[in-house]
mmJSON file of the N, C-alpha and C atoms, coordinates in Angstrom:
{"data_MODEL":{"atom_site":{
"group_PDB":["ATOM","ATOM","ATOM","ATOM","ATOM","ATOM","ATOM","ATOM","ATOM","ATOM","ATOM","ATOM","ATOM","ATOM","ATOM","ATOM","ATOM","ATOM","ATOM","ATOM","ATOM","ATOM","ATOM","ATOM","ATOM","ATOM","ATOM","ATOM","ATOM","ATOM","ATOM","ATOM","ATOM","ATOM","ATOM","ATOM","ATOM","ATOM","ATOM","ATOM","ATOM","ATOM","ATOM","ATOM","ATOM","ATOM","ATOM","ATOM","ATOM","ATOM","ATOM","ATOM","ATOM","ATOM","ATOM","ATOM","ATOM","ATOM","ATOM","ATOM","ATOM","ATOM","ATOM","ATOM","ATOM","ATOM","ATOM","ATOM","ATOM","ATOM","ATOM","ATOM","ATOM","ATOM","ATOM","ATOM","ATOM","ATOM","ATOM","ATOM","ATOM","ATOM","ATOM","ATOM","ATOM","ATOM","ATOM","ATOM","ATOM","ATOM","ATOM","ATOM","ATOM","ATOM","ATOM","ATOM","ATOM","ATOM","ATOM","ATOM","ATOM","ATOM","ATOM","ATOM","ATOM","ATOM","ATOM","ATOM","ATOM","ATOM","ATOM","ATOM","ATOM","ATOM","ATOM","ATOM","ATOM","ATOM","ATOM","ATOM","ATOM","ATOM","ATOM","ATOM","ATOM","ATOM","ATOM","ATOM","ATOM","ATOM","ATOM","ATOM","ATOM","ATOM","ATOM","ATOM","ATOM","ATOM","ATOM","ATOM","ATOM","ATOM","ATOM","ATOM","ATOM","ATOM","ATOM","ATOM","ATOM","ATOM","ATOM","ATOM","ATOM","ATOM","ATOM","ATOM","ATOM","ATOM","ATOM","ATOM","ATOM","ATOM","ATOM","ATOM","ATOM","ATOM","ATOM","ATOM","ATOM","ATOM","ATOM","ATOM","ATOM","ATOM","ATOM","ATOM","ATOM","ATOM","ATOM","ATOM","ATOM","ATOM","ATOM","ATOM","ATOM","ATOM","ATOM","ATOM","ATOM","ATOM","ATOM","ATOM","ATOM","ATOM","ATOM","ATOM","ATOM","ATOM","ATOM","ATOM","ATOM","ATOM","ATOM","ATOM","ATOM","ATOM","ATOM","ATOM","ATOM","ATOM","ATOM","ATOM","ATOM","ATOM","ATOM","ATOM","ATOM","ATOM","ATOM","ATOM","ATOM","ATOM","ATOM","ATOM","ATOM","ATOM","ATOM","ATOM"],
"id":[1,2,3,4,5,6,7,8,9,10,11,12,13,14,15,16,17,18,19,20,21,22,23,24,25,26,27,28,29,30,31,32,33,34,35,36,37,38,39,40,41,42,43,44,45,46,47,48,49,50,51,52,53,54,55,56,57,58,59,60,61,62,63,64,65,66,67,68,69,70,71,72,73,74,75,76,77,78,79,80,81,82,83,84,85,86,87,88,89,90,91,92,93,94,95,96,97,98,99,100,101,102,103,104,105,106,107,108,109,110,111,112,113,114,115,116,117,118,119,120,121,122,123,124,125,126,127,128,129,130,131,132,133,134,135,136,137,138,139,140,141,142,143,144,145,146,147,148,149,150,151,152,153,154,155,156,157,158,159,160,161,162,163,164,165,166,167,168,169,170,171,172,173,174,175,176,177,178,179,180,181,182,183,184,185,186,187,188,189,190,191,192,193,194,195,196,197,198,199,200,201,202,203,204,205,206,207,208,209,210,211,212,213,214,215,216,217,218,219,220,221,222,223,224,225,226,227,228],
"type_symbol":["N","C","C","N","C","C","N","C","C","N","C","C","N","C","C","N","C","C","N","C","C","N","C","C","N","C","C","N","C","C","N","C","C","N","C","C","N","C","C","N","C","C","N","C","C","N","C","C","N","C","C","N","C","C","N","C","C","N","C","C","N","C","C","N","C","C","N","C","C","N","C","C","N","C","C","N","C","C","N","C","C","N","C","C","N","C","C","N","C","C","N","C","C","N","C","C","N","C","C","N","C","C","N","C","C","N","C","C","N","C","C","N","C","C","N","C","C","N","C","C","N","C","C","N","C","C","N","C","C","N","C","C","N","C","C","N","C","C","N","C","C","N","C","C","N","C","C","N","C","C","N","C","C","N","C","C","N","C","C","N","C","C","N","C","C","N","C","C","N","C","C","N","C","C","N","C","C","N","C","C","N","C","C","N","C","C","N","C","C","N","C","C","N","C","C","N","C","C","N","C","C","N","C","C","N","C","C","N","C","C","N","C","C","N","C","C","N","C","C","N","C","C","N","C","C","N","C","C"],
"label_atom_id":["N","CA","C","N","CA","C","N","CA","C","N","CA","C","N","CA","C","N","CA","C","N","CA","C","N","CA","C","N","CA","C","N","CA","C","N","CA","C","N","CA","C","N","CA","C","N","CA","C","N","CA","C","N","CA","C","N","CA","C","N","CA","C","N","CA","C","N","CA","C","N","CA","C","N","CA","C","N","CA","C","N","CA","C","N","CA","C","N","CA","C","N","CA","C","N","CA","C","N","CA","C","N","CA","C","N","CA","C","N","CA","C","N","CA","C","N","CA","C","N","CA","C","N","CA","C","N","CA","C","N","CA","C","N","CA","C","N","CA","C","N","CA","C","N","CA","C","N","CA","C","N","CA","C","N","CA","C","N","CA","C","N","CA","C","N","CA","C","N","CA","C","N","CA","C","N","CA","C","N","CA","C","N","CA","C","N","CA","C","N","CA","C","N","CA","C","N","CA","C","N","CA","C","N","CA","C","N","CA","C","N","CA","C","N","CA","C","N","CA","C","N","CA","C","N","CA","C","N","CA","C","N","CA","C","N","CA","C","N","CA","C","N","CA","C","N","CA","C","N","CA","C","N","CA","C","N","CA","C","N","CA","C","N","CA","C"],
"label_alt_id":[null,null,null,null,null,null,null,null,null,null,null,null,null,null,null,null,null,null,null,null,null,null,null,null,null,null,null,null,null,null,null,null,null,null,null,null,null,null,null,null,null,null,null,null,null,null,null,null,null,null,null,null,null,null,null,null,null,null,null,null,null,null,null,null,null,null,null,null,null,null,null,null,null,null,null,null,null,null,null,null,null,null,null,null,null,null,null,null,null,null,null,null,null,null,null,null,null,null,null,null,null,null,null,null,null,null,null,null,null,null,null,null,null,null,null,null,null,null,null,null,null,null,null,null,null,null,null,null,null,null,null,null,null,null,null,null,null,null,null,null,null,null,null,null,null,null,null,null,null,null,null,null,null,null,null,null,null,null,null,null,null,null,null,null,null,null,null,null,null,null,null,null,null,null,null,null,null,null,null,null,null,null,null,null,null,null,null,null,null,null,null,null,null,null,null,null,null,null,null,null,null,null,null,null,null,null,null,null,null,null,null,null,null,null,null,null,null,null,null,null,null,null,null,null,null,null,null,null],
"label_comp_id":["UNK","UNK","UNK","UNK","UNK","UNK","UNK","UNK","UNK","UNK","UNK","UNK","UNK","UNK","UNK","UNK","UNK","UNK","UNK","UNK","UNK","UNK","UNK","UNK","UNK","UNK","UNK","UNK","UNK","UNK","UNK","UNK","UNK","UNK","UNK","UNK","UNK","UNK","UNK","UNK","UNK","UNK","UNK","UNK","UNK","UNK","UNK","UNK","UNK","UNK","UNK","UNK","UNK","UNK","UNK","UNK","UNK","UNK","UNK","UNK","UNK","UNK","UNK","UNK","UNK","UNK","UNK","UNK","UNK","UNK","UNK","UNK","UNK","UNK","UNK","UNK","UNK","UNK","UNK","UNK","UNK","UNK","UNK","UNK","UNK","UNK","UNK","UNK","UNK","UNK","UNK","UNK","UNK","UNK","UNK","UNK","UNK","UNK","UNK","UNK","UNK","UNK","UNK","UNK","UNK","UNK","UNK","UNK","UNK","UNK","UNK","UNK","UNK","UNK","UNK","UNK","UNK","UNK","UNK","UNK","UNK","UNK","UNK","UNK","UNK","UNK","UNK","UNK","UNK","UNK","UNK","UNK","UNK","UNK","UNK","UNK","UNK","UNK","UNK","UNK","UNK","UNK","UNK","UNK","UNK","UNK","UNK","UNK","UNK","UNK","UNK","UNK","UNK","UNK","UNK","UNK","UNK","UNK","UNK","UNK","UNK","UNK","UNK","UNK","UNK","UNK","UNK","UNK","UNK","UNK","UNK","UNK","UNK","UNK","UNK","UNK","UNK","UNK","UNK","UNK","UNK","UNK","UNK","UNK","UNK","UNK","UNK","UNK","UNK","UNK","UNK","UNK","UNK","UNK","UNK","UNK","UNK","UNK","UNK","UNK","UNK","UNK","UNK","UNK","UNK","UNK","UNK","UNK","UNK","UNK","UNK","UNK","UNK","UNK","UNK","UNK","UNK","UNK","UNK","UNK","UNK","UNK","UNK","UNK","UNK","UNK","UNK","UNK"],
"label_asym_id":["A","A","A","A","A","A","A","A","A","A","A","A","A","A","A","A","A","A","A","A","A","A","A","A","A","A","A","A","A","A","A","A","A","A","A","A","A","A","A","A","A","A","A","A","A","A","A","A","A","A","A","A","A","A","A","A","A","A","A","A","A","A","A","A","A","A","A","A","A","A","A","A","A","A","A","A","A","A","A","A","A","A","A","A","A","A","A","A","A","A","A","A","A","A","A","A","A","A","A","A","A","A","A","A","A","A","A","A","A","A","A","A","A","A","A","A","A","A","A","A","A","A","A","A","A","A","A","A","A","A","A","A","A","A","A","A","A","A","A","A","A","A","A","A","A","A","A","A","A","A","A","A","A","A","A","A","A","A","A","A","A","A","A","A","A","A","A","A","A","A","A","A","A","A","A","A","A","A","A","A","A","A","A","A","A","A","A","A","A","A","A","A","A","A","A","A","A","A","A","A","A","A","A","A","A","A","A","A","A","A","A","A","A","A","A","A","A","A","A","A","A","A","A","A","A","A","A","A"],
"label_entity_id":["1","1","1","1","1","1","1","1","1","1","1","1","1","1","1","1","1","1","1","1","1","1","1","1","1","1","1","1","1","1","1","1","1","1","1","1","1","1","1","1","1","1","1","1","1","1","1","1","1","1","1","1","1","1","1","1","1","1","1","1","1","1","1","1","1","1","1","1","1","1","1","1","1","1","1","1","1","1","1","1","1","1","1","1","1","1","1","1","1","1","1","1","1","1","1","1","1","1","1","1","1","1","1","1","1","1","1","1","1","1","1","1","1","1","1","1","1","1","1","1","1","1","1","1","1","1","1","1","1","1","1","1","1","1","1","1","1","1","1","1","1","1","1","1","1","1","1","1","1","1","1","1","1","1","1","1","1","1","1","1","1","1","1","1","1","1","1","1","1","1","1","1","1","1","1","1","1","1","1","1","1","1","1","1","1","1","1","1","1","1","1","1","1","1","1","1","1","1","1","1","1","1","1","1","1","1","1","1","1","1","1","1","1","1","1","1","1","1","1","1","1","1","1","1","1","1","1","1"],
"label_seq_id":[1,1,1,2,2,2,3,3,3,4,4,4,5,5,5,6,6,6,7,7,7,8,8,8,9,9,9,10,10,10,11,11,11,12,12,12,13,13,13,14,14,14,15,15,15,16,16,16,17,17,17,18,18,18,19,19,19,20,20,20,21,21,21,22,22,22,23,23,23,24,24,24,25,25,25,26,26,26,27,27,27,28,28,28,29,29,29,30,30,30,31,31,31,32,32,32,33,33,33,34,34,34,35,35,35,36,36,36,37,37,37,38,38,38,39,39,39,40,40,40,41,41,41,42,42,42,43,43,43,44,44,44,45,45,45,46,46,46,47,47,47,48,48,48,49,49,49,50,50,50,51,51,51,52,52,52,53,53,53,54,54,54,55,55,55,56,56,56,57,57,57,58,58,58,59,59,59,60,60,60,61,61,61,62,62,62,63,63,63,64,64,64,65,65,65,66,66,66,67,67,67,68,68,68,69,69,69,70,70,70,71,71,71,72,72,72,73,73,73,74,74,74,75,75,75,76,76,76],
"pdbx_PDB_ins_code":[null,null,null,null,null,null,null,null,null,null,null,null,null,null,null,null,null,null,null,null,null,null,null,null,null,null,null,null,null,null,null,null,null,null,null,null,null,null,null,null,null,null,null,null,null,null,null,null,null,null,null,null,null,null,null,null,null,null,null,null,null,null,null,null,null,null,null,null,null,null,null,null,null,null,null,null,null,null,null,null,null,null,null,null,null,null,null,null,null,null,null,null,null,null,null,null,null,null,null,null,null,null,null,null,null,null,null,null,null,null,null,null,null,null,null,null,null,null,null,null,null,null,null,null,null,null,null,null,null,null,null,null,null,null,null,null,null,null,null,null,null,null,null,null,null,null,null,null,null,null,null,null,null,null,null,null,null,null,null,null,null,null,null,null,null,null,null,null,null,null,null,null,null,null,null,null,null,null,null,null,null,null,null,null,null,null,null,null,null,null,null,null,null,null,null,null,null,null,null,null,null,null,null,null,null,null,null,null,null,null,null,null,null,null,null,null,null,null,null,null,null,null,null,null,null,null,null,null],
"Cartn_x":[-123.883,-123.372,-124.503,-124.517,-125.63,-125.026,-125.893,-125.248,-126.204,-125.943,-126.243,-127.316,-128.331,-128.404,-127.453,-127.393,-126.695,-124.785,-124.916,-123.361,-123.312,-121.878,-121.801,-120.65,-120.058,-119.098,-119.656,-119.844,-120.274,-118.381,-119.044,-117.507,-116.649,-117.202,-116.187,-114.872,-115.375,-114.386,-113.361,-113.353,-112.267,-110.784,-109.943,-108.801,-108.312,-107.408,-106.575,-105.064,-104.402,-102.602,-101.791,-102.331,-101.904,-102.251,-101.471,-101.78,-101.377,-102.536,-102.129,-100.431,-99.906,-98.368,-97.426,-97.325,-96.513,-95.956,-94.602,-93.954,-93.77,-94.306,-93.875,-93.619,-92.463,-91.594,-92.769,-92.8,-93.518,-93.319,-93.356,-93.204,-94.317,-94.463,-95.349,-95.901,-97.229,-97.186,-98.134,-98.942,-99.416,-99.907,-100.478,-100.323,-102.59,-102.772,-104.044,-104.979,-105.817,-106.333,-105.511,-105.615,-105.189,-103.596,-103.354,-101.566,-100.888,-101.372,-100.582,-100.368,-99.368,-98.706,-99.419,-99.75,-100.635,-99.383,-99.439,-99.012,-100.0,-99.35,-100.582,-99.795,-100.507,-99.945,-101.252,-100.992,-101.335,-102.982,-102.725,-103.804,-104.661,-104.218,-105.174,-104.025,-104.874,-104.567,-104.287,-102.377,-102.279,-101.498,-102.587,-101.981,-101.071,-99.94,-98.98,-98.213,-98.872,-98.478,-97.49,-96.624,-95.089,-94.191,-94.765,-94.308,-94.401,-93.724,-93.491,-93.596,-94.591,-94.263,-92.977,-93.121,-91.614,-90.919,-90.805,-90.309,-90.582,-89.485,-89.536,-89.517,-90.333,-89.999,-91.155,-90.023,-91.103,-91.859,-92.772,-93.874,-94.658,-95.572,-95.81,-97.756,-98.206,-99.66,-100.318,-100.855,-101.147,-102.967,-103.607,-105.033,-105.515,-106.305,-106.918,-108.499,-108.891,-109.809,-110.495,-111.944,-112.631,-111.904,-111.249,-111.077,-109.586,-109.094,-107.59,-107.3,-105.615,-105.28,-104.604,-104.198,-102.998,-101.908,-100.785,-99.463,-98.746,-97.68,-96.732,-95.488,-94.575,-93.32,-92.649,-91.62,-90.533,-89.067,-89.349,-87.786,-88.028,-87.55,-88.022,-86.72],
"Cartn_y":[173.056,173.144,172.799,173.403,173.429,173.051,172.049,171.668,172.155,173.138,172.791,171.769,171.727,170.759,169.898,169.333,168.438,168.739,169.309,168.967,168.259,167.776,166.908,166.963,168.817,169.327,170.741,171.4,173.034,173.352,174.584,175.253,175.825,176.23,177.133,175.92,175.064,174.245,173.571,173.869,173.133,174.626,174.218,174.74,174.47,175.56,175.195,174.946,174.488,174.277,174.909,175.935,177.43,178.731,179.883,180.866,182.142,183.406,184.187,184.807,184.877,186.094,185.275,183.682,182.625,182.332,181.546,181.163,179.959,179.336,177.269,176.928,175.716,175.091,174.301,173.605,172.521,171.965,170.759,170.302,170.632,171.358,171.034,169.752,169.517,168.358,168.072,169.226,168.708,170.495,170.616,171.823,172.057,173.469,173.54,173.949,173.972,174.12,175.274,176.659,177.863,177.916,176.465,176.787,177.032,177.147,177.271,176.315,176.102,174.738,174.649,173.442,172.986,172.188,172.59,172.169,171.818,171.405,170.391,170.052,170.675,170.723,170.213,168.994,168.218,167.879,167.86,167.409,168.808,169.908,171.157,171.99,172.171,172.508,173.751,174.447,175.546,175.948,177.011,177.271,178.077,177.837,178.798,179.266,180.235,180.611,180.853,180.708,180.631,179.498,178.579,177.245,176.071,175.302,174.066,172.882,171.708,170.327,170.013,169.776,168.706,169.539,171.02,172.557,171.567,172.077,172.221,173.932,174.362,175.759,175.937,177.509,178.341,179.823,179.358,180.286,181.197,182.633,182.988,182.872,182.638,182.422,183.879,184.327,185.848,185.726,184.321,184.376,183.29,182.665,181.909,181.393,180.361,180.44,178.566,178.709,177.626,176.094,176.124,174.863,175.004,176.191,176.162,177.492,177.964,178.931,179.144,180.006,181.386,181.729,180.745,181.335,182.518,183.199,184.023,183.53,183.045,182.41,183.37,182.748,183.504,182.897,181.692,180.855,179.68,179.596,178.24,177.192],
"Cartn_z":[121.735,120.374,119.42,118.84,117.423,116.359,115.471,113.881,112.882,111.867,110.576,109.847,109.368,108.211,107.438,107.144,106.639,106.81,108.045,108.659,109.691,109.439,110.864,111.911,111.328,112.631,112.633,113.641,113.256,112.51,111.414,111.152,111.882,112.863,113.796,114.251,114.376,115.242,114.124,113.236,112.256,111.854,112.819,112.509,111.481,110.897,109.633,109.958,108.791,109.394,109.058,108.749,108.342,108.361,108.669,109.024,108.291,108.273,107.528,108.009,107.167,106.908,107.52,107.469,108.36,106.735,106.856,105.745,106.551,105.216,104.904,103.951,104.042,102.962,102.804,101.412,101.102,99.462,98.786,97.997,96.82,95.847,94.838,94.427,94.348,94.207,93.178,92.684,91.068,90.525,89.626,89.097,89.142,89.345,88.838,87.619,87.55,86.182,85.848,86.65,86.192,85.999,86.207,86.378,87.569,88.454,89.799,90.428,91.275,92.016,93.002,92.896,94.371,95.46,96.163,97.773,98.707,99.67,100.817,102.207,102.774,104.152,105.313,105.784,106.604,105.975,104.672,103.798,103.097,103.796,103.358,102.117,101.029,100.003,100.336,99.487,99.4,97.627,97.104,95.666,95.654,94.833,94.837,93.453,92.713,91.908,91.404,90.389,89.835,90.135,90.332,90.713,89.632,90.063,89.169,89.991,89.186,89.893,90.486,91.688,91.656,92.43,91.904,93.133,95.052,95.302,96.89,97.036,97.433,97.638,99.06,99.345,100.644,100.273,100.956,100.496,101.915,101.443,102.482,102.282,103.091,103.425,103.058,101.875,101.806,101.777,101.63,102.239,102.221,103.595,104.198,103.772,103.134,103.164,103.55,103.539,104.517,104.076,102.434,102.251,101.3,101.129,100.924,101.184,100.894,101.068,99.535,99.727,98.536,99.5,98.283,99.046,97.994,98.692,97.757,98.079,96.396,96.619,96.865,97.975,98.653,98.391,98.303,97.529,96.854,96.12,95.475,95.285],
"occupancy":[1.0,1.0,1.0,1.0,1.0,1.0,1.0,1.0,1.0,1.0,1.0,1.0,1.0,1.0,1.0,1.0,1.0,1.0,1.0,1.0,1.0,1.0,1.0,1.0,1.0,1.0,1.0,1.0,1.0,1.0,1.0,1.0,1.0,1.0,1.0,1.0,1.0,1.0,1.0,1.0,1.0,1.0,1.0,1.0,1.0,1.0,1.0,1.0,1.0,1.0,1.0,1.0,1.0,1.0,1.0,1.0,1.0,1.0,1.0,1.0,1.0,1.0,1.0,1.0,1.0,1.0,1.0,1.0,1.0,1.0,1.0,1.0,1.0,1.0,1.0,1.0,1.0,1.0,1.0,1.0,1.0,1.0,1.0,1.0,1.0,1.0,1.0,1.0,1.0,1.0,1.0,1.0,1.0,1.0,1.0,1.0,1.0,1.0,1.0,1.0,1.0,1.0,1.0,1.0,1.0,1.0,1.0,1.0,1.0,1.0,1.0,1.0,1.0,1.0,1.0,1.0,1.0,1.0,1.0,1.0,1.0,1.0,1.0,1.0,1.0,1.0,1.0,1.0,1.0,1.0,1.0,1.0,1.0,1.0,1.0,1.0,1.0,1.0,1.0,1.0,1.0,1.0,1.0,1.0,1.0,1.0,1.0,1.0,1.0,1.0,1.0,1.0,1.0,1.0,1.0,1.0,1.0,1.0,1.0,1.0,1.0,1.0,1.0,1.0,1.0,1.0,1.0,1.0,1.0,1.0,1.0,1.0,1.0,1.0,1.0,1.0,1.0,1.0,1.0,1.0,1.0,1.0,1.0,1.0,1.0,1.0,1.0,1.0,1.0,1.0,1.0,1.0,1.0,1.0,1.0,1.0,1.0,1.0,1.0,1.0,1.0,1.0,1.0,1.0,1.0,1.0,1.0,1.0,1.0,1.0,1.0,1.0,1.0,1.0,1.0,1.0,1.0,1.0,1.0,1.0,1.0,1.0,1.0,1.0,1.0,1.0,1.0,1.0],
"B_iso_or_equiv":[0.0,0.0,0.0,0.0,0.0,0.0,0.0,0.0,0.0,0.0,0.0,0.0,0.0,0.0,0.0,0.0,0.0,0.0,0.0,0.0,0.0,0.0,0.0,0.0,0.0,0.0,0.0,0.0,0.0,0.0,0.0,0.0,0.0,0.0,0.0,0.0,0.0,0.0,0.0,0.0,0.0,0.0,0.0,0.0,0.0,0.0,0.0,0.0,0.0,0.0,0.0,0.0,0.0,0.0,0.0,0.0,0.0,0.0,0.0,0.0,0.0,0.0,0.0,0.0,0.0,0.0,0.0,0.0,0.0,0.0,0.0,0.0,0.0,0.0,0.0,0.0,0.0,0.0,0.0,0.0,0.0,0.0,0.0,0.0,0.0,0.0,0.0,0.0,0.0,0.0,0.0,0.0,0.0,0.0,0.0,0.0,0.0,0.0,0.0,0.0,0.0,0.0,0.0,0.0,0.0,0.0,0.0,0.0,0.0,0.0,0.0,0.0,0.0,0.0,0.0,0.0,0.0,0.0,0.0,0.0,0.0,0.0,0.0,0.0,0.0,0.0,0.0,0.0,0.0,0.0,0.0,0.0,0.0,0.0,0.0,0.0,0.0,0.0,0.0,0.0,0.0,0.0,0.0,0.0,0.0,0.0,0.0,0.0,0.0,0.0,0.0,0.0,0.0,0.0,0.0,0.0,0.0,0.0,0.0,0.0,0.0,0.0,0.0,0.0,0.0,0.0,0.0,0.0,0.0,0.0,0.0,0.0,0.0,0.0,0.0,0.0,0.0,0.0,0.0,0.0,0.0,0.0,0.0,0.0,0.0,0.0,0.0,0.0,0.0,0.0,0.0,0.0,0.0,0.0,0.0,0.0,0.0,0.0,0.0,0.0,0.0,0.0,0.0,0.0,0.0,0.0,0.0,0.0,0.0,0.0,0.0,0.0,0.0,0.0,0.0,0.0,0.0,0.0,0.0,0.0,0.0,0.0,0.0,0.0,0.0,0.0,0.0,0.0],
"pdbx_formal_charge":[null,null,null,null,null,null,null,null,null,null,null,null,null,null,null,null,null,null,null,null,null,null,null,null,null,null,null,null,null,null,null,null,null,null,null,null,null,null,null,null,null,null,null,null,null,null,null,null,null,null,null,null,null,null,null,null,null,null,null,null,null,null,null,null,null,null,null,null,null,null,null,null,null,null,null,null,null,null,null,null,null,null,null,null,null,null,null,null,null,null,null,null,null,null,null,null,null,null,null,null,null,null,null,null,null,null,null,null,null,null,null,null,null,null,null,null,null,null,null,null,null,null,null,null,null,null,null,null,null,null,null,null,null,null,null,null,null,null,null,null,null,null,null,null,null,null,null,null,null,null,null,null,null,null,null,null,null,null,null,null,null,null,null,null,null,null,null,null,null,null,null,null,null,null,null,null,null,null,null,null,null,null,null,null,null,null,null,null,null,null,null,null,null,null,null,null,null,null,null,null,null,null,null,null,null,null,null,null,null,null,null,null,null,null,null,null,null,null,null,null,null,null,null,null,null,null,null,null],
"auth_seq_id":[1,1,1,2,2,2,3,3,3,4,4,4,5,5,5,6,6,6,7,7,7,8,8,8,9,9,9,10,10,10,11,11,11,12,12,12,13,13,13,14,14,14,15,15,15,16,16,16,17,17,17,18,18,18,19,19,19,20,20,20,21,21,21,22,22,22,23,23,23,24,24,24,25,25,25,26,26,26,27,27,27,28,28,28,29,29,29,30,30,30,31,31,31,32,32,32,33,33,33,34,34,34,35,35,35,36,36,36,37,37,37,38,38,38,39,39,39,40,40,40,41,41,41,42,42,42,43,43,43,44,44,44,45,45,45,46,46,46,47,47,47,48,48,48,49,49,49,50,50,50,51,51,51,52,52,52,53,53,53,54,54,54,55,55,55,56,56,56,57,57,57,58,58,58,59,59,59,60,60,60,61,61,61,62,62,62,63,63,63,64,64,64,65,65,65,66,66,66,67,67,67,68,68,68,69,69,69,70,70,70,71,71,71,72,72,72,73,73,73,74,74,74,75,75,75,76,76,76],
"auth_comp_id":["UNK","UNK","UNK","UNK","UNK","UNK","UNK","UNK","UNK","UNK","UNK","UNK","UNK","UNK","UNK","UNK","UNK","UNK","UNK","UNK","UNK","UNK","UNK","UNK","UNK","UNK","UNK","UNK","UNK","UNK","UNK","UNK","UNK","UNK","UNK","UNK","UNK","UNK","UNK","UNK","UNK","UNK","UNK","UNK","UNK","UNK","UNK","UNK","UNK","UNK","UNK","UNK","UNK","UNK","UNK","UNK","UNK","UNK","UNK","UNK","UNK","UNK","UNK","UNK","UNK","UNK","UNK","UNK","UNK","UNK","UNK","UNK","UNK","UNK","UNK","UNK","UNK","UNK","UNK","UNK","UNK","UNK","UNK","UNK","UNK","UNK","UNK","UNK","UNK","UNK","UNK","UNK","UNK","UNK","UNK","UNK","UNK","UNK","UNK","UNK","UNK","UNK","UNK","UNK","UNK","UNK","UNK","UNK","UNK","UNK","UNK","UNK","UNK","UNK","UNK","UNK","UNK","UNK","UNK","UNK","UNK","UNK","UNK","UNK","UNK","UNK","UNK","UNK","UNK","UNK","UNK","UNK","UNK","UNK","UNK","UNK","UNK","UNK","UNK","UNK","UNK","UNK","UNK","UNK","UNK","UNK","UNK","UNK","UNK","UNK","UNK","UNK","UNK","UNK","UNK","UNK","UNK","UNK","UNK","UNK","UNK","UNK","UNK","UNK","UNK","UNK","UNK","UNK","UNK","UNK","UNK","UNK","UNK","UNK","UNK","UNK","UNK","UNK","UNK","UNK","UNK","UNK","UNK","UNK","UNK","UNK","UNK","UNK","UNK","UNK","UNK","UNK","UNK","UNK","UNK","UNK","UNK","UNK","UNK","UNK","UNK","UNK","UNK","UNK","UNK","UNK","UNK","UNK","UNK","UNK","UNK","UNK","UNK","UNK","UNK","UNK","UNK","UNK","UNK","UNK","UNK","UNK","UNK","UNK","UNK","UNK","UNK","UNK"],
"auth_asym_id":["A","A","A","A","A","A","A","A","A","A","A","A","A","A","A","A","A","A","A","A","A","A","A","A","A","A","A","A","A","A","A","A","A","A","A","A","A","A","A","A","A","A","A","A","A","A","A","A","A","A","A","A","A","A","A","A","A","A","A","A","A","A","A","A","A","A","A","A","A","A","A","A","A","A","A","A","A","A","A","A","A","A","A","A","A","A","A","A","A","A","A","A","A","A","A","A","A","A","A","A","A","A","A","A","A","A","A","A","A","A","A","A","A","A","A","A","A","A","A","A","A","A","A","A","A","A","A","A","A","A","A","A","A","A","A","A","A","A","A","A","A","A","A","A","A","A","A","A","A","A","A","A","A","A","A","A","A","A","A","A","A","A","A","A","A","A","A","A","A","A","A","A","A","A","A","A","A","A","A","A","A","A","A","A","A","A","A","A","A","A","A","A","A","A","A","A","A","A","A","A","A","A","A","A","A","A","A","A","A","A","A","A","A","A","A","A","A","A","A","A","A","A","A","A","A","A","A","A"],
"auth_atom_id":["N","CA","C","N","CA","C","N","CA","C","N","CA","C","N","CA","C","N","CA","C","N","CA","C","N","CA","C","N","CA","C","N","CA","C","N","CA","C","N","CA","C","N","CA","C","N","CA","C","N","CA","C","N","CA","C","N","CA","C","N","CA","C","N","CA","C","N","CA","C","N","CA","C","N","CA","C","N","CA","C","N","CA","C","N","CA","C","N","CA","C","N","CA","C","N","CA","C","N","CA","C","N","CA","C","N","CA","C","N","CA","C","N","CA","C","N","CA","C","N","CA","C","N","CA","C","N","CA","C","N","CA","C","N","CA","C","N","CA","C","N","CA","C","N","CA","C","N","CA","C","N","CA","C","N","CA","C","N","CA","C","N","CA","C","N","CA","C","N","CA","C","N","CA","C","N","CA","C","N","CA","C","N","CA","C","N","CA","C","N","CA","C","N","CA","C","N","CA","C","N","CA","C","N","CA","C","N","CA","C","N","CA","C","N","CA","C","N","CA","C","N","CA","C","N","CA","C","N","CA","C","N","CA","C","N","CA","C","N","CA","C","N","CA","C","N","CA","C","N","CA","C","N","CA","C","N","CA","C","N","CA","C","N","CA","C"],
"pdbx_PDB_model_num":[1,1,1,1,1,1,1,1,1,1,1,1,1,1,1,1,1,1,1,1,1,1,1,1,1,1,1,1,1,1,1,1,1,1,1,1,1,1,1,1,1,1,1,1,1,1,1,1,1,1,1,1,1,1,1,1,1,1,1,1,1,1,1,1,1,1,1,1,1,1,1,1,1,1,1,1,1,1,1,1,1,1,1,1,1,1,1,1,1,1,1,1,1,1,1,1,1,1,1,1,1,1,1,1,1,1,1,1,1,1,1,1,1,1,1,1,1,1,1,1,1,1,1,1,1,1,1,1,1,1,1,1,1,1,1,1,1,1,1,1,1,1,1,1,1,1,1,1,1,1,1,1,1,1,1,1,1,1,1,1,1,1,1,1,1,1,1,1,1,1,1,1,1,1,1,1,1,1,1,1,1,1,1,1,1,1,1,1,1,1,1,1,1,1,1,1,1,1,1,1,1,1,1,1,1,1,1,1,1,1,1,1,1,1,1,1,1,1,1,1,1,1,1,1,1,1,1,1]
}}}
């Protein structure tokens, strides 16, 4: 296994807790600059647009990326 410069896990090995086109419930839990509801699932940030603080709603995973995802609301 090989590291990076100034890393101290290679990237490959860091799974996420979410997956593209999977639907998860989760709590809004503060809003982002652009206005979209931030959610957090097992600490990894997911934005979800048309949402409100405080919303419990389910959402679908529409893209994955190294340090959050983009959900699309499905119920709120």
């Amino acid at each position: 296994m090989s590291y990076r410069f100034g890393s101290s896990r290679p990237s490959f090995d860091v799974k996420k807790p979410v997956e593209l086109d999977k639907e998860y419930e989760a709590e809004i839990e503060d809003m982002s600059r652009r206005g979209d509801g931030v959610a957090k699932i097992e600490g990894f940030v997911i934005f979800v647009p048309n949402t409100k603080q405080g919303e419990h709603v389910k959402f679908k995973i529409i893209r994955v990326g190294s340090k959050f995802a983009i959900g699309e609301l499905v119920q709120a």
